[in-house]
C-alpha positions as CSV (number, residue, x, y, z in Angstrom):
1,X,59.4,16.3,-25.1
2,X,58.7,12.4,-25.6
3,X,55.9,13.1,-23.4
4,X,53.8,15.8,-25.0
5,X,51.4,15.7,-27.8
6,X,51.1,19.4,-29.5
7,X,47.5,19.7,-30.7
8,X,48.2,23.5,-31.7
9,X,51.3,24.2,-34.2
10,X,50.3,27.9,-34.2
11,X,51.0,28.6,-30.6
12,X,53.0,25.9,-29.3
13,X,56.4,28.5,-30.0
14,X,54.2,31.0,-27.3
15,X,54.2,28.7,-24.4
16,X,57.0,29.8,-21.6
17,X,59.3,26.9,-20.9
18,X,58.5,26.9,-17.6
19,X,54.8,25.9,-18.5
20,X,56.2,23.3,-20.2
21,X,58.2,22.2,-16.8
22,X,55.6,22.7,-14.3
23,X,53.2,20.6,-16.8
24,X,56.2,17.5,-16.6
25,X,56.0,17.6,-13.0
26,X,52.4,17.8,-12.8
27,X,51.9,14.8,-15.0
28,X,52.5,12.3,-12.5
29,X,49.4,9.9,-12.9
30,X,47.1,11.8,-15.4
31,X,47.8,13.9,-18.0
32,X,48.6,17.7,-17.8
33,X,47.1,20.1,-20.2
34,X,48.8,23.1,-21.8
35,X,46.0,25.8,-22.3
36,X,45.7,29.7,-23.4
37,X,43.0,31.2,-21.3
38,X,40.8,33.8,-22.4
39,X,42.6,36.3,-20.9
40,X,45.5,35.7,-23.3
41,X,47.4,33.3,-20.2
42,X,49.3,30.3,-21.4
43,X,49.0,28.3,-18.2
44,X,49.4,24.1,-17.1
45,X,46.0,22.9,-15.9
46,X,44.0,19.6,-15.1
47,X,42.5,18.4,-18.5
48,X,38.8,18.6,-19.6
49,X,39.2,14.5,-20.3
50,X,39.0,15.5,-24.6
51,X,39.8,19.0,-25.8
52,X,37.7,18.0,-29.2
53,X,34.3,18.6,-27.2
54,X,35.6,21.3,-24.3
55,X,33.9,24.6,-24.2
56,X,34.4,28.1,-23.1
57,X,37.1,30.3,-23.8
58,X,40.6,27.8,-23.6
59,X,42.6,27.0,-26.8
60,X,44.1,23.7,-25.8
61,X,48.2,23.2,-26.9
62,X,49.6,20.5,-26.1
63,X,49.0,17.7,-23.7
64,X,51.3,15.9,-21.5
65,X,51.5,12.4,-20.6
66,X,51.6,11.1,-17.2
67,X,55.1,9.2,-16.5
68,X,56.0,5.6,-17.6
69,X,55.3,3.5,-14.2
């Protein structure tokens, strides 16, 4: 949890632990993001570099830092 920023209080309680898991181990170098797609998907994804100026229809969550070398 030391490694994740939550950017959305609201549905941070709706994302399925293992999003949260596969988003850890995805996070090796660059950060992992933790999205809800359009389609209503909660999902761990390669980040858009700032969620501030992304478009389309993702609600961004939570990001997740890369490891500590």
């Amino acid at each position: 949890m030391d490694r994740i920023k939550i950017i959305d209080e609201k549905l941070w309680p709706q994302v399925p632990q293992e999003v949260i898991a596969e988003a850890e181990r995805a996070a090796e170098a660059d950060p992992v993001w933790i999205a809800q797609q359009g389609n209503g998907h909660i999902v761990a994804m390669d980040g858009p570099g700032d969620p501030d100026v992304a478009t389309g229809d993702i609600v961004f969550i939570a990001e997740v830092a890369p490891r500590a070398p």
